[in-house]
C-alpha positions in Angstrom: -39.9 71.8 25.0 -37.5 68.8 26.3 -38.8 65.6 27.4 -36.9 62.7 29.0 -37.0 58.9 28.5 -35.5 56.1 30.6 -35.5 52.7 31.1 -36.1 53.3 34.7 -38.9 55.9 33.9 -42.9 55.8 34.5 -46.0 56.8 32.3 -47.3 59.3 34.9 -44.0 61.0 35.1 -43.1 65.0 34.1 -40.4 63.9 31.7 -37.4 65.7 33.5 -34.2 64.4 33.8 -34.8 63.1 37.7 -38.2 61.9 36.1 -38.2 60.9 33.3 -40.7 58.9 30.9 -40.1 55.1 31.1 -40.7 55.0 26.9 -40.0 57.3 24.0 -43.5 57.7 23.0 -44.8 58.6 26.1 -42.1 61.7 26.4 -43.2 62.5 22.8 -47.1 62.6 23.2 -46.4 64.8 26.4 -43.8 67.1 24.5 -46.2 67.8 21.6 -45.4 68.8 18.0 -41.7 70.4 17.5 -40.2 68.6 21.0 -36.9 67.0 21.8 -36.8 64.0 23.5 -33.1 62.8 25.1 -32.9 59.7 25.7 -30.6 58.1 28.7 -28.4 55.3 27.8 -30.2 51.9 28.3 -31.3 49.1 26.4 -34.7 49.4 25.0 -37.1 47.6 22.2 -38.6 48.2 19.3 -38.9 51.6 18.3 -42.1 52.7 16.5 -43.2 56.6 16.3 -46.2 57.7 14.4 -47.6 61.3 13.3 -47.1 62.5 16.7 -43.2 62.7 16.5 -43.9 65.5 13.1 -41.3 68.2 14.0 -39.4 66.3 17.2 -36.0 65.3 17.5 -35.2 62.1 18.9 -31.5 62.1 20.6 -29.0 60.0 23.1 -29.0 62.4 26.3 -25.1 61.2 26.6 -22.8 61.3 23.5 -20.6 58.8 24.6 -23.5 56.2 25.7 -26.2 56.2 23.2 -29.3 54.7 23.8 -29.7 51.4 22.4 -32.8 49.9 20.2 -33.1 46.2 18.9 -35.5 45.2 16.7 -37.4 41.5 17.1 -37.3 39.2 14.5 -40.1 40.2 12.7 -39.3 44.3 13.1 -37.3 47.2 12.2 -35.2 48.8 14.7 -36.7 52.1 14.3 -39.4 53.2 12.6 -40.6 56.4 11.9 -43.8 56.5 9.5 -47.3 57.8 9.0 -51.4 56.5 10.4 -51.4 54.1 7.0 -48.3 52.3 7.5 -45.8 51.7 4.7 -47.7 54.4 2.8 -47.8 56.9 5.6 -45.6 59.7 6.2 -44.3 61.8 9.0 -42.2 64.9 8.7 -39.7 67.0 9.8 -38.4 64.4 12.6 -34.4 64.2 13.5 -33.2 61.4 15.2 -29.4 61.7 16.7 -26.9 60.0 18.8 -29.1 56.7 18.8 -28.4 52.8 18.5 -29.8 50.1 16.7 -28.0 47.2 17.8 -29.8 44.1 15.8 -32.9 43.8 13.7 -35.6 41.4 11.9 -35.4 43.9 9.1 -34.3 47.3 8.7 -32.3 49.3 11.4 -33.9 52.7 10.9 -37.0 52.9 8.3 -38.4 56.3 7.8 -41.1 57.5 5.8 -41.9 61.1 4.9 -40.3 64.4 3.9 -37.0 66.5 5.4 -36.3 64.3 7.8 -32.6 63.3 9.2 -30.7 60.9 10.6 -27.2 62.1 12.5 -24.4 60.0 13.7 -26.0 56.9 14.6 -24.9 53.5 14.9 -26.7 51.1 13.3 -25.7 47.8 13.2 -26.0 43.8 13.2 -29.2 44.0 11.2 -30.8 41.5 8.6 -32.4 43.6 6.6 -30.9 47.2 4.9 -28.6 49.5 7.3 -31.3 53.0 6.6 -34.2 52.9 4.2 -35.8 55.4 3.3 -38.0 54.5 0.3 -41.7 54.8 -1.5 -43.6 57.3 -2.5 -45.0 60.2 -0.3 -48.8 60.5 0.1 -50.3 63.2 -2.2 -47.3 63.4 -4.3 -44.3 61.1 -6.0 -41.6 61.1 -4.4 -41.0 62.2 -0.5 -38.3 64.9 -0.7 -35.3 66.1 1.8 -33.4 63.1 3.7 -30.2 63.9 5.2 -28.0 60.9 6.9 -24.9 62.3 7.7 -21.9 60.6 10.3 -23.8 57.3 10.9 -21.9 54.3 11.1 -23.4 51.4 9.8 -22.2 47.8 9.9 -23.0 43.8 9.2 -26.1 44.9 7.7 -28.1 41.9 5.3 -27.3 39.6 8.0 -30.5 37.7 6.9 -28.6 36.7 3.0 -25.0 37.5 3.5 -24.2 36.4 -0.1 -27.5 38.1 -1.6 -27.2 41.7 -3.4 -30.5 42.7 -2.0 -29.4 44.4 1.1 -27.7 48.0 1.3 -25.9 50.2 3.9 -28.3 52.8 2.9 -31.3 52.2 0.7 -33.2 55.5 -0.8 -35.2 56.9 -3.0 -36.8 60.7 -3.4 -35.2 64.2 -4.0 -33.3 66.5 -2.1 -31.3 63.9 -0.7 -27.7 64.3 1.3 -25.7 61.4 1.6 -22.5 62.8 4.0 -19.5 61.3 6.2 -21.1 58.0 6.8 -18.8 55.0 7.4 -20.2 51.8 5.8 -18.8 48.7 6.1 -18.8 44.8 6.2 -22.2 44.7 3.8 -21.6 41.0 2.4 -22.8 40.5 -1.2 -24.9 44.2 -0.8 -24.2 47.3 -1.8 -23.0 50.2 0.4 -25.4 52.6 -0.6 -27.9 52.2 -3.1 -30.2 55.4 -5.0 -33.4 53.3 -6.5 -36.1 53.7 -8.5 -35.8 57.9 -8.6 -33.6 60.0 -7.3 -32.3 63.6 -8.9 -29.6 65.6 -9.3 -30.4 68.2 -6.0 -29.3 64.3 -4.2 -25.6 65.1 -3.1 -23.1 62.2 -1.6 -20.4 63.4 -0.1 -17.4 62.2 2.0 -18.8 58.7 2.6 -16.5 56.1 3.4 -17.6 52.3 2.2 -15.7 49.0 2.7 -15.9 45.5 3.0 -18.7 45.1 0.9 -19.2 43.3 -2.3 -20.5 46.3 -4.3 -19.8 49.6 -3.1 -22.0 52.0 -4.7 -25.4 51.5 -6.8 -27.4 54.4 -8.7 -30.9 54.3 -10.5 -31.7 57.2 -12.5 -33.3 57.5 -16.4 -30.1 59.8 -17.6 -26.8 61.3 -16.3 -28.5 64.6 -15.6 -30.9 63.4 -13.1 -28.1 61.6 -11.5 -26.3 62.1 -8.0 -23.8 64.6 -7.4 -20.6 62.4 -6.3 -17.9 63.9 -4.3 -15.0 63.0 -2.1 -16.5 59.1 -1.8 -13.8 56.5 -0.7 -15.2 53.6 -2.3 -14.9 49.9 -3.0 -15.0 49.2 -6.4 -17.7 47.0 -7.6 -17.7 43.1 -7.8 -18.3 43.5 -12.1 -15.0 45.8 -12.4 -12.0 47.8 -10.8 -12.2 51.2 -9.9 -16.2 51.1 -11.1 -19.5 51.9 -9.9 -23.0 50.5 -11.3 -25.7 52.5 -12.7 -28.8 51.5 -14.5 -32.4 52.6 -15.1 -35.4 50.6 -14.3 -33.8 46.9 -14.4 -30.8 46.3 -11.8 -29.7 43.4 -13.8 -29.4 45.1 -17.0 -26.4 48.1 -15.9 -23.4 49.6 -16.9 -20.3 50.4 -14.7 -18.7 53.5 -14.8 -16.2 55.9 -13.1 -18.0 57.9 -9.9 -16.1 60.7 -11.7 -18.7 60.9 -14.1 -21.0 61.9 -11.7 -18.7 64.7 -9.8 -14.9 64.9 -8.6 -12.4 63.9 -6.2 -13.6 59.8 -5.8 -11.5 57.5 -5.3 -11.6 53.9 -4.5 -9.9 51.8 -1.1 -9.4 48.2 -2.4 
């Protein structure tokens, strides 16, 4: 079933195109489990979506205009997470085509298993570009996150000369990593795999720039590491042509060639 949402929309509405719902959630709770929702270009808020989005997908209506969400002070962009908060969960849930122009904190922050992000633009945030990070209720680690041809950009707005903020920030299994362009990240990393990860996570064909480290990796030994391939890179602040790795303390690492880790890296400074 396909819902609309507007900025011109109304809560009593039938969530077609001509009338559409004037907020995300109210085209989602009418669309039930498994919906899409398209989204007409506008400016809109905060973004927060519960248990009730399990199974939807989330999209811009118009390629070339996508929707646009900005986060207060104090918030994420988006949000997409369980009944118990930062432990919660909520599956299965694609968002697509959408902005997230300006944060308090994260741009998109999702909790949960197989859930995707696809060519957003996320952007002008304080906080960490995605984050996806924590462990699942009823088991360790949430598994299947896919961010694939996202932009993200001027993320860690909030300490621009602190490591603590990444382009993309996760943690979990059967993660995919793919033609993301990262960029202007300060003294952050471009994308950063912390506490757990394993070796079904896969990055591929990302490009980062602009940032003081380009690429971080937690994991206990090389075989539960990432598979690296076909990254364009910058090289980390410690050491040319070098990425860091390290296993439960980020200040105690070692820098190494991505090659280690797979084939075909190379590195854009």
């Amino acid at each position: 079933m396909i819902k609309y949402a507007a900025t011109f929309g109304r809560k009593d509405a039938t969530g077609t195109a001509g009338d559409p719902f004037g907020t995300v959630q109210e085209a989602v709770l009418a669309g039930g489990p498994g919906c899409m929702v398209r989204v007409l270009p506008g400016g809109y808020g905060y973004l927060l979506l519960g248990v009730e989005v399990c199974g939807c997908t989330i999209e811009g209506a118009d390629p070339k205009h996508p929707p646009s969400f900005t986060g207060g002070k104090e918030t994420h962009g988006i949000v997409v997470t369980g009944p118990s908060g930062n432990n919660g969960a909520t599956h299965d849930v694609t968002l697509r085509n959408l902005e997230v122009a300006g944060a308090g904190y994260a741009g998109v922050k999702v909790h949960g298993d197989n859930n995707t992000i696809d060519g957003c633009y996320i952007h002008d945030v304080n906080g960490n570009g995605v984050e996806w990070h924590g462990a699942g209720v009823g088991h360790d680690l949430w598994r299947g996150l896919t961010v694939r041809d996202c932009r993200i950009e001027r993320y860690g707005l909030i300490e621009p000369d602190s490591n603590q903020w990444h382009g993309i920030y996760v943690s979990g299994t059967g993660i995919r990593i793919e033609r993301n362009r990262i960029r202007e990240g300060g003294g952050g990393f471009g994308i950063h795999l912390w506490p757990k990860i394993d070796r079904d996570c896969l990055v591929i064909d990302n490009e980062v720039t602009d940032c003081k480290h380009g690429f971080v990796m937690g994991c206990t030994d090389y075989d539960h590491a990432a598979m690296l391939v076909g990254n364009r890179l910058c090289s980390d602040a410690g050491g040319a042509g070098k990425i860091r790795v390290y296993d439960k303390d980020p200040e105690t690492f070692c820098l190494v060639d991505p090659n280690s880790f797979g084939f075909g890296n190379v590195f854009v400074d």
